[in-house]
Backbone as CSV, one residue per row, in Angstrom:
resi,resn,N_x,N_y,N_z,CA_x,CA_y,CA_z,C_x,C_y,C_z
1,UNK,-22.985,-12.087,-18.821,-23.613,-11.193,-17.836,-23.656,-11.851,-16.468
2,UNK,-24.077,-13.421,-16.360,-24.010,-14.051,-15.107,-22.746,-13.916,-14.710
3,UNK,-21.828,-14.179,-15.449,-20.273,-14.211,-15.318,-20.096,-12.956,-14.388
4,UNK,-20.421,-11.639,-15.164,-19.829,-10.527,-14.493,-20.573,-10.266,-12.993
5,UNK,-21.875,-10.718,-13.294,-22.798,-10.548,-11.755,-21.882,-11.176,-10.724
6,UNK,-21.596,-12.404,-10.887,-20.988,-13.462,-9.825,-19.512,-12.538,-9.485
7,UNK,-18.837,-11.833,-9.980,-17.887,-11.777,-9.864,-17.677,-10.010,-9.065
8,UNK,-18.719,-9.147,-9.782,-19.038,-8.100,-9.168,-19.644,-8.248,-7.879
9,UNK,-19.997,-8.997,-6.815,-20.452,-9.590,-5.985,-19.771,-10.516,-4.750
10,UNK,-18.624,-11.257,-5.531,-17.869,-11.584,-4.914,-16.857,-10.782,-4.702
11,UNK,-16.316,-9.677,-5.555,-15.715,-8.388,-5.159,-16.190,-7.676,-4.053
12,UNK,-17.548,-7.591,-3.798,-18.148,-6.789,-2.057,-18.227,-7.823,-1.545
13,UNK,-18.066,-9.023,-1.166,-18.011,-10.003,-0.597,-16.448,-10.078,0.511
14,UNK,-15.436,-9.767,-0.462,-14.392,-9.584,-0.666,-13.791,-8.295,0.087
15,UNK,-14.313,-7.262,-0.305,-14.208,-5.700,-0.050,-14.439,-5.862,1.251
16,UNK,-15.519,-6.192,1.741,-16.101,-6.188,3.099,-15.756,-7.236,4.003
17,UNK,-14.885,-8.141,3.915,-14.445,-9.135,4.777,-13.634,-8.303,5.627
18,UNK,-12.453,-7.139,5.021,-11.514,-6.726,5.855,-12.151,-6.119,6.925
19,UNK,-12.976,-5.030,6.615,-13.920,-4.558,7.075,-14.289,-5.258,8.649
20,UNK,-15.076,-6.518,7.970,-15.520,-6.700,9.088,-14.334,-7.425,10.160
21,UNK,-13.396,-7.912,9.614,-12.540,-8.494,10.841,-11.939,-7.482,11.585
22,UNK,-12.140,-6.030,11.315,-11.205,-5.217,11.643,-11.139,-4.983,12.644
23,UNK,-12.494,-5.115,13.469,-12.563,-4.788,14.754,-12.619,-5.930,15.878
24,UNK,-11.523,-6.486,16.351,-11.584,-7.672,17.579,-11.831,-7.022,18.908
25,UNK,-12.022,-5.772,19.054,-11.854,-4.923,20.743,-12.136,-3.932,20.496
26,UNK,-13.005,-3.387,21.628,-13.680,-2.101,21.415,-14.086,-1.827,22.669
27,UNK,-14.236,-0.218,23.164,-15.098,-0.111,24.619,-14.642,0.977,24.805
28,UNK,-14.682,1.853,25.551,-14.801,3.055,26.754,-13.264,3.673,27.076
29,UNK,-12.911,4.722,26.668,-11.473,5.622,26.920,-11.714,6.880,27.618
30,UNK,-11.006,6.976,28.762,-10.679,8.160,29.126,-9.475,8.413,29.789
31,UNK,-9.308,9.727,29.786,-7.652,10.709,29.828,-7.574,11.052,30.362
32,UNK,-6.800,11.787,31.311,-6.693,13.020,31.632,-5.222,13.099,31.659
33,UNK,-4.651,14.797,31.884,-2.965,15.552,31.736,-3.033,16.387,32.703
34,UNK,-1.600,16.322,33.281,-1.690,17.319,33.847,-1.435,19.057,33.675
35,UNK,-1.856,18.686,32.156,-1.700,19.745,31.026,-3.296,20.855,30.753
36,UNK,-3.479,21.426,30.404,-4.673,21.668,29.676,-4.294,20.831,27.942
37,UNK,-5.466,20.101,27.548,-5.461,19.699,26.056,-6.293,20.072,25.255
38,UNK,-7.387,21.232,26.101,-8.104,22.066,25.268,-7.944,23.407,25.846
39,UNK,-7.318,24.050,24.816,-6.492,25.566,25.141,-6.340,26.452,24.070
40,UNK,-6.058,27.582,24.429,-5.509,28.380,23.692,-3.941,28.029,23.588
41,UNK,-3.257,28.708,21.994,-1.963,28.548,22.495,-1.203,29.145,23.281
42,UNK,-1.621,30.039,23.628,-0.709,31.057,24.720,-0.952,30.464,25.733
43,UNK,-2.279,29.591,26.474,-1.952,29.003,27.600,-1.466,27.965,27.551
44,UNK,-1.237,26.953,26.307,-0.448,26.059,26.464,0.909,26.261,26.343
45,UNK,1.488,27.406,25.790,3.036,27.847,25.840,3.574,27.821,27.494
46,UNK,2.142,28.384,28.013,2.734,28.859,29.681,2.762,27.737,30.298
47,UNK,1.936,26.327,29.889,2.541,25.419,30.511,3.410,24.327,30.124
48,UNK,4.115,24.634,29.122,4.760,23.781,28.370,6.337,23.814,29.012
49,UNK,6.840,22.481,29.562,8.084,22.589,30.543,8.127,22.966,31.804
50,UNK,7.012,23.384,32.119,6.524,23.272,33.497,5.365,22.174,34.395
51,UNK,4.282,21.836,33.501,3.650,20.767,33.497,3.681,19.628,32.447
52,UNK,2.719,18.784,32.625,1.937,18.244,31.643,2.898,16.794,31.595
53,UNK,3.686,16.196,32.494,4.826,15.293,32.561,3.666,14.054,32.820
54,UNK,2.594,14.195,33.287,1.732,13.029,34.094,0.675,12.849,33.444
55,UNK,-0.313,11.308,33.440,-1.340,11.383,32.587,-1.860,10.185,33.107
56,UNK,-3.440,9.881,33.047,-4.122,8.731,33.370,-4.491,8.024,32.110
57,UNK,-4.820,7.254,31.841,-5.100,6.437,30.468,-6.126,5.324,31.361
58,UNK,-7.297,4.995,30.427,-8.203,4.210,31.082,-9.087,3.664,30.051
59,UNK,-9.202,1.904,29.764,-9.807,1.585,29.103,-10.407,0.632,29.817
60,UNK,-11.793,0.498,29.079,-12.902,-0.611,29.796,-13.452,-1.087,28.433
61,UNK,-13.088,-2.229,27.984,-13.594,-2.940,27.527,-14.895,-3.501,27.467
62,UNK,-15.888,-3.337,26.069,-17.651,-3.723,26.169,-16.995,-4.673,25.434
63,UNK,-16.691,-5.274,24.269,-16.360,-6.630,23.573,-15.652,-7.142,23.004
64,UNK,-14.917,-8.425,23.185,-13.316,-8.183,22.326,-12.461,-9.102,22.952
65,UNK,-11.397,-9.374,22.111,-10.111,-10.106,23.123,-9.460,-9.784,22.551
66,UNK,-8.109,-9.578,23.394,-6.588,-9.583,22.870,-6.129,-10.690,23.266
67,UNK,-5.093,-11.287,22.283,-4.315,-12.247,22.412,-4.991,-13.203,22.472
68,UNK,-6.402,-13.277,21.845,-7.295,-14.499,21.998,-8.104,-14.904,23.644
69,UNK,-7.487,-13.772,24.320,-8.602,-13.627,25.858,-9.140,-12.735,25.830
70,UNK,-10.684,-13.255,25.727,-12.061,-12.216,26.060,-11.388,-11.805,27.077
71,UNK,-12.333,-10.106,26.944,-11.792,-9.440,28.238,-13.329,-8.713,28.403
72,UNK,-14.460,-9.162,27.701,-15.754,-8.062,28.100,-15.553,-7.889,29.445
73,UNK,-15.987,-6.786,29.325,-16.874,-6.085,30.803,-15.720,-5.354,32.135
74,UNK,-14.140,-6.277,31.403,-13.141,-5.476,31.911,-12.573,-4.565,31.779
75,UNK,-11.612,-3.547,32.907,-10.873,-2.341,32.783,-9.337,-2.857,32.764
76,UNK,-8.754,-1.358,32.645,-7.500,-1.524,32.737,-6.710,-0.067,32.820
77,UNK,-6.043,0.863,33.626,-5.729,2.121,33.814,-4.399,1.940,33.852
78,UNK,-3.788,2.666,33.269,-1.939,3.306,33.323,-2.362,4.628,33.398
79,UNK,-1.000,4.801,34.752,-0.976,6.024,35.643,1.035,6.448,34.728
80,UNK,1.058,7.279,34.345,2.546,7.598,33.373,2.835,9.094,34.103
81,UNK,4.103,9.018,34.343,5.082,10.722,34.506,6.330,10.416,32.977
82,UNK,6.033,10.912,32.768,7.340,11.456,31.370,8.493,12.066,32.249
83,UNK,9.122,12.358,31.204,10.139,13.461,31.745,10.302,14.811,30.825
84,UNK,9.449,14.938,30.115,8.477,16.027,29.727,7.201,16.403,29.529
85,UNK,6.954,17.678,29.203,5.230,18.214,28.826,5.003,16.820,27.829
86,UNK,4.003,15.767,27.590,3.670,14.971,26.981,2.716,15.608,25.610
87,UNK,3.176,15.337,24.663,2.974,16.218,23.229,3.857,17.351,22.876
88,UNK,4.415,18.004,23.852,5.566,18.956,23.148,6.644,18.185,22.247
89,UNK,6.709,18.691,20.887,7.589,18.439,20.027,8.831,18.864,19.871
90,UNK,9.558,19.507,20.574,10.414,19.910,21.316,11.301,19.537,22.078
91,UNK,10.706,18.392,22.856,11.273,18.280,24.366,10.911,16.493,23.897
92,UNK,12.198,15.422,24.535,11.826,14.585,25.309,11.012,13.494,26.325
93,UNK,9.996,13.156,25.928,9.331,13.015,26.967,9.696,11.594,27.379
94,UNK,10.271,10.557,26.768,10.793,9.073,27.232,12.150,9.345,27.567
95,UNK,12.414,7.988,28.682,11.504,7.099,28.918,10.740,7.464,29.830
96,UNK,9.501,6.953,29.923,8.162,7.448,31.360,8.625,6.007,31.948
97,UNK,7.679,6.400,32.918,7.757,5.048,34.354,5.911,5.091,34.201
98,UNK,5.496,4.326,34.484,3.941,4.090,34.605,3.785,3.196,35.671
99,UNK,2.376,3.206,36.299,2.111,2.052,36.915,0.665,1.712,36.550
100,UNK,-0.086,0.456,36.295,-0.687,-0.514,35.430,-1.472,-0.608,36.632
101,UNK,-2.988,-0.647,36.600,-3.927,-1.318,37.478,-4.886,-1.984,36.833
102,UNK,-5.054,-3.430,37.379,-5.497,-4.068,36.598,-7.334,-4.547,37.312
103,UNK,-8.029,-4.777,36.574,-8.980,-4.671,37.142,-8.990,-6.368,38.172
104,UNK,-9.522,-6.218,38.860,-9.545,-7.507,40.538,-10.608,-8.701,39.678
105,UNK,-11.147,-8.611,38.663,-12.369,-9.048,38.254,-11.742,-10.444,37.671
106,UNK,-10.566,-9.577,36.578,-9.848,-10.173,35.723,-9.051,-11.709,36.335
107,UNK,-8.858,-13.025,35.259,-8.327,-14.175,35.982,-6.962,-14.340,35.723
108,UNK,-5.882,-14.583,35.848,-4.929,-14.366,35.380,-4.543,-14.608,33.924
109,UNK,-5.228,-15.444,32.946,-5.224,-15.335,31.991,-5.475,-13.901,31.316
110,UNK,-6.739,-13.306,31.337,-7.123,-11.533,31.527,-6.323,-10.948,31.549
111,UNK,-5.542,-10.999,33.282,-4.566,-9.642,33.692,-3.615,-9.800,32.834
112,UNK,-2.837,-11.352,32.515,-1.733,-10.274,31.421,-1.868,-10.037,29.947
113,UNK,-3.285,-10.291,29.805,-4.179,-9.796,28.503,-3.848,-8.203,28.915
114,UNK,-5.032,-7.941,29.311,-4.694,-6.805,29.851,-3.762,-5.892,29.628
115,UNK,-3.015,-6.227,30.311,-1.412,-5.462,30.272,-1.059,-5.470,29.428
116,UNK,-0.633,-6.505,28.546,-0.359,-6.197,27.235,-1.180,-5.669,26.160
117,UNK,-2.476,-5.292,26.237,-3.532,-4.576,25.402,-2.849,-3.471,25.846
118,UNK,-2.971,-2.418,27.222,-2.387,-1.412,27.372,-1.143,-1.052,27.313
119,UNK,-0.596,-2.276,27.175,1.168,-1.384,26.643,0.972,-1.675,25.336
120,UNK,0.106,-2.280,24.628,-0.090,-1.874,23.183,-0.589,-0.636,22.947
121,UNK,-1.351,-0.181,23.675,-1.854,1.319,23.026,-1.458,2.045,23.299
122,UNK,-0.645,2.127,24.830,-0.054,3.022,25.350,1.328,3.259,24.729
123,UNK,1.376,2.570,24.363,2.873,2.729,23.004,3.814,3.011,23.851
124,UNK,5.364,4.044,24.098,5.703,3.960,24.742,5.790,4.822,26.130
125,UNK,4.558,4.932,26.673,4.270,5.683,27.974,3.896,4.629,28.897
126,UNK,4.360,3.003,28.237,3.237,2.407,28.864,4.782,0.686,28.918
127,UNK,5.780,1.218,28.419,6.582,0.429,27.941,7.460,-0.098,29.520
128,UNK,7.569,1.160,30.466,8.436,0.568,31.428,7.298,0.886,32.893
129,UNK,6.998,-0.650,33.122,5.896,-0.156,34.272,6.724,-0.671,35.437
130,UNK,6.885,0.310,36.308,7.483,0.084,37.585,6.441,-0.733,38.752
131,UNK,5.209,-0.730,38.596,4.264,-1.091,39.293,2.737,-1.531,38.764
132,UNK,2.333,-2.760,39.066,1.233,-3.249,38.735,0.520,-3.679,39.709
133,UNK,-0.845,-3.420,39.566,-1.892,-2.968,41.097,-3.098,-3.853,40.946
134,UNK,-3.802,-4.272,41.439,-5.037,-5.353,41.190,-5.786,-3.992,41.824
135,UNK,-6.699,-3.800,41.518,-8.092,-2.970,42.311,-9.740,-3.248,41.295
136,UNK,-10.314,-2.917,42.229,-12.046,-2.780,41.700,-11.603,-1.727,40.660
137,UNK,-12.009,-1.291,39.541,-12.299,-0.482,38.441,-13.742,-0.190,38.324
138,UNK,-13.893,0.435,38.100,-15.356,1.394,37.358,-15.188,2.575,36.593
139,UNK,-15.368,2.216,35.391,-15.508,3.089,34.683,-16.348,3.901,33.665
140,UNK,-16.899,4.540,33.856,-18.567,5.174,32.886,-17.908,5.944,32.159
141,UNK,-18.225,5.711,30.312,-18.376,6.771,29.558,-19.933,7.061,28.963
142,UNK,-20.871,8.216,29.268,-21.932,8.644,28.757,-21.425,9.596,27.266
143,UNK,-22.513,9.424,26.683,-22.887,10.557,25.563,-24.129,11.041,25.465
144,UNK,-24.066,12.315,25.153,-25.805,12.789,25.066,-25.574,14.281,24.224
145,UNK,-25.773,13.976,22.730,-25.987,14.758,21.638,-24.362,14.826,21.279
146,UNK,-23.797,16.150,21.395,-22.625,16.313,21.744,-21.155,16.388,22.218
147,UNK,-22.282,16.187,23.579,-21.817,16.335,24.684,-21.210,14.666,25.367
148,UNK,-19.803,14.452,26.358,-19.509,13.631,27.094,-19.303,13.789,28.010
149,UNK,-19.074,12.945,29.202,-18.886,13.096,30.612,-18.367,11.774,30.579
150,UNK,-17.715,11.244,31.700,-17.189,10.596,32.198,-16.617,10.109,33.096
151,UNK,-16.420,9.112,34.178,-15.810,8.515,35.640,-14.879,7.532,35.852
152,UNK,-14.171,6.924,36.682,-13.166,6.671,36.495,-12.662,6.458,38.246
153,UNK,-12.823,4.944,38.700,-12.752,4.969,40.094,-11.611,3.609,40.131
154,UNK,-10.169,3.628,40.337,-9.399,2.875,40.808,-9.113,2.257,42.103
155,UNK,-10.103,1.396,42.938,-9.540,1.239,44.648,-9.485,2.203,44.722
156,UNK,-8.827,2.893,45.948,-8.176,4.551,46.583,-7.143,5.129,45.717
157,UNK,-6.298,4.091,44.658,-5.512,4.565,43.812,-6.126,6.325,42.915
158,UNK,-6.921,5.978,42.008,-7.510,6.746,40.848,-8.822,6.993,40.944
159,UNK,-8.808,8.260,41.229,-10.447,8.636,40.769,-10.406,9.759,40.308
160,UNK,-11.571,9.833,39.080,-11.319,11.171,38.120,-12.904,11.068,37.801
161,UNK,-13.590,12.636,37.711,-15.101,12.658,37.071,-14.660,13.696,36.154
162,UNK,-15.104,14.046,35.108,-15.148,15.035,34.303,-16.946,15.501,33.881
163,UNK,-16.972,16.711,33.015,-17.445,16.669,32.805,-17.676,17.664,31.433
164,UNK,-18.872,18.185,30.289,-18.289,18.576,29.196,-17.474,19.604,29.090
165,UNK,-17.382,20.290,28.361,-16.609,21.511,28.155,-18.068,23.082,27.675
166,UNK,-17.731,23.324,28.304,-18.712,24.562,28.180,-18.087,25.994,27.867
167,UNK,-19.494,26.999,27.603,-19.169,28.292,27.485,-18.259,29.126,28.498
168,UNK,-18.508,28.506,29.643,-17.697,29.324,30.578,-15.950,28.571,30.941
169,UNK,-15.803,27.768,29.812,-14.004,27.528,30.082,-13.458,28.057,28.765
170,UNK,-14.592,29.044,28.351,-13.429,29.945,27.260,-12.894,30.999,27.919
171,UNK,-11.076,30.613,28.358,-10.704,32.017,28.686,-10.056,32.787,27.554
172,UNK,-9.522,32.533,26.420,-9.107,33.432,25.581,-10.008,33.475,24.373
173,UNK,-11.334,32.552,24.080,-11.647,32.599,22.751,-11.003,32.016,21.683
174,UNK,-10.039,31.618,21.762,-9.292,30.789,20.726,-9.097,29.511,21.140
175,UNK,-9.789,28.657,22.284,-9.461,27.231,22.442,-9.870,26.226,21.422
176,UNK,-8.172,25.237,21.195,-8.809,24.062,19.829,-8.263,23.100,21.192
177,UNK,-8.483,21.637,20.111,-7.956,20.577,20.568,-6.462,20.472,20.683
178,UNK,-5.791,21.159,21.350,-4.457,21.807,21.428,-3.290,19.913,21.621
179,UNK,-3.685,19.447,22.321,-3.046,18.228,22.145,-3.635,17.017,21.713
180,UNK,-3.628,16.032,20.974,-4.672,15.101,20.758,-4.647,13.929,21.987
181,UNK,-5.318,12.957,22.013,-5.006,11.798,22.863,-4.074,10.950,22.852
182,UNK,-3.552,10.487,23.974,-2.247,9.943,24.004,-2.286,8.802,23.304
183,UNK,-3.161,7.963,23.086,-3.476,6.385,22.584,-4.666,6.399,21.825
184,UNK,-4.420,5.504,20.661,-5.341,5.305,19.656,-7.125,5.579,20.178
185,UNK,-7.869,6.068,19.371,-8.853,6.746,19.436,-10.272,6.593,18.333
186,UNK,-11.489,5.808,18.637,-12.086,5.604,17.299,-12.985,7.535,17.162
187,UNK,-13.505,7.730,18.445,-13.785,8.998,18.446,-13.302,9.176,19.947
188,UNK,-12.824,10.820,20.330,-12.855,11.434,21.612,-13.082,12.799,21.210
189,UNK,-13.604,13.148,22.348,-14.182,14.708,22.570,-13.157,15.177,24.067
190,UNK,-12.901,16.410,24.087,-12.139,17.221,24.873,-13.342,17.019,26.335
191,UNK,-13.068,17.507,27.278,-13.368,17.596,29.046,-12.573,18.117,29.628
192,UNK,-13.715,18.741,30.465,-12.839,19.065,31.869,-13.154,17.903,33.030
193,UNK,-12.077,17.748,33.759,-11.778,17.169,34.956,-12.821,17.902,35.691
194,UNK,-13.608,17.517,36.614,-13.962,18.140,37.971,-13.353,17.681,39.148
195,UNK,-12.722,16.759,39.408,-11.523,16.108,39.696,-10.603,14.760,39.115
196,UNK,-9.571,14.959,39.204,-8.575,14.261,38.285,-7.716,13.712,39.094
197,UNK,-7.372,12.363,40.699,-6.412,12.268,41.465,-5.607,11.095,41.140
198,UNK,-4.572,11.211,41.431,-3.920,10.198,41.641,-3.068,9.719,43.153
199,UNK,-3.220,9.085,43.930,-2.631,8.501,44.924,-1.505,7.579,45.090
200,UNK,-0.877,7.650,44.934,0.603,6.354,45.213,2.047,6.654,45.284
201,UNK,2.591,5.327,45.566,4.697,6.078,45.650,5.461,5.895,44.174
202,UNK,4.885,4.871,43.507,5.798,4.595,42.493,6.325,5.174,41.918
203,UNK,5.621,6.562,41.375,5.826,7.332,40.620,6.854,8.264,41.038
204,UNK,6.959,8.781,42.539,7.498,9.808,43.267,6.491,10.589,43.066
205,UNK,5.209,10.641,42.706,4.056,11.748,42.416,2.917,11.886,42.702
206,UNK,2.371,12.026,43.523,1.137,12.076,43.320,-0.294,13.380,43.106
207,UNK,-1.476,13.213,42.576,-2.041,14.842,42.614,-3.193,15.026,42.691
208,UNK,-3.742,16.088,42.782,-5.164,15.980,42.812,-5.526,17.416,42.236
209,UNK,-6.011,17.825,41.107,-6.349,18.365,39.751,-8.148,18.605,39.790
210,UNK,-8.689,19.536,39.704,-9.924,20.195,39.870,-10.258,21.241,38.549
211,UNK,-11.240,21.204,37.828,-11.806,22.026,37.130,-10.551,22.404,35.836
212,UNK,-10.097,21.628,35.222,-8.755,21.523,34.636,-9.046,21.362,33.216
213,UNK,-9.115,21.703,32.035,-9.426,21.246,30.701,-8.400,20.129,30.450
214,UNK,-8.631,19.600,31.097,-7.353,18.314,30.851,-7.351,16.667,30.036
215,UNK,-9.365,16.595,29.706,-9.192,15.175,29.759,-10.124,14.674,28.789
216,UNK,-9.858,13.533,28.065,-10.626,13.413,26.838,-11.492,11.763,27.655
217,UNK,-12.622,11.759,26.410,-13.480,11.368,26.602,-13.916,10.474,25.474
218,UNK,-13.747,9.157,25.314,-14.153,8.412,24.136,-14.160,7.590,24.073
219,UNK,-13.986,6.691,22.771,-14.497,5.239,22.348,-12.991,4.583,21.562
220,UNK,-12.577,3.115,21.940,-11.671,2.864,21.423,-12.307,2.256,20.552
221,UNK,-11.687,1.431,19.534,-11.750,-0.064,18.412,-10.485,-0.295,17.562
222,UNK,-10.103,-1.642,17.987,-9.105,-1.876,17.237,-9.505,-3.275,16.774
């Protein structure tokens, strides 16, 4: 009986090690498209091949290292154009061009932590960066019940506020989570943009996006 105790025991001992190593990095995600990603399908048909080529990606790190460099308390944003609607299954969307801003905080050990955390998640939207930017970052993700909001301030580069999704952005009654998030996700919830900009040349693009169901809102961990 001692036999089996010791051994039933060291089995959750066991069980739960993976568990706990699983998580080295964790913190704060937000999105936005120049798509709607909470829609009906008829409005996402109407913009499918006409938009949705561009996207912000934004992580801020609360605790964690990659590659064995702490990165608490730091950000990190990729600005991506595809060369399609991003999620249409259909169409093409690589290779994208991105450009990488790295937070000013970060020491150079960090920044190319950093970078390589986000071209890890960014998989390949995040693979050919034409441009990498040092700026101040700030980034807030709140929760309250439900509900998320979220901010998102790059230097003059990037700034985006959202806020939840409400009764009054049902225009057809049938809106789901019509595209999911571009990069790994422990939870996100759908948003609207109240503004969504981007500023710069790299891209050949730049925009500025208002009241848009465009942008998710969440928590990474890897």
């Amino acid at each position: 009986m001692r036999r089996f105790g010791f051994l039933f025991v060291a089995g959750l001992v066991l069980a739960a090690a993976p568990a706990a190593r699983a998580t080295s990095i964790q913190g704060d995600y937000l999105e936005t498209r120049s798509a709607d990603v909470w829609t009906g399908p008829c409005f996402a048909n109407s913009e499918t091949g006409l938009v949705g080529r561009e996207a912000i990606l934004a992580w801020r790190v609360q605790s964690g290292a990659w590659q064995g460099v702490p990165l608490d308390g730091l950000s990190v944003v990729g600005v991506v154009k595809a060369n399609a609607t991003l999620g249409d299954p259909f169409d093409k969307p690589y290779p994208a061009k991105a450009v990488v801003i790295v937070d000013e905080k970060a020491t150079a050990p960090q920044h190319a932590a950093l970078v390589a955390f986000a071209q890890s998640m960014g998989g390949e939207l995040l693979t050919s960066v034409v441009r990498t930017e040092v700026a101040p970052i700030a980034l807030s993700v709140e929760h309250a019940g439900g509900e998320a909001r979220g901010t998102l301030q790059a230097g003059t580069i990037v700034d985006v506020e959202t806020r939840a999704v409400g009764e009054q952005d049902k225009h057809c009654g049938n809106e789901v989570t019509y595209y999911p998030p571009l990069a790994p996700t422990a939870h996100a919830m759908p948003a609207v943009s109240i503004v969504d900009h981007y500023r710069g040349d790299a891209l050949d693009v730049s925009w500025t996006t208002r009241d848009k169901r465009n942008a998710f809102v969440g928590h990474f961990a890897q």
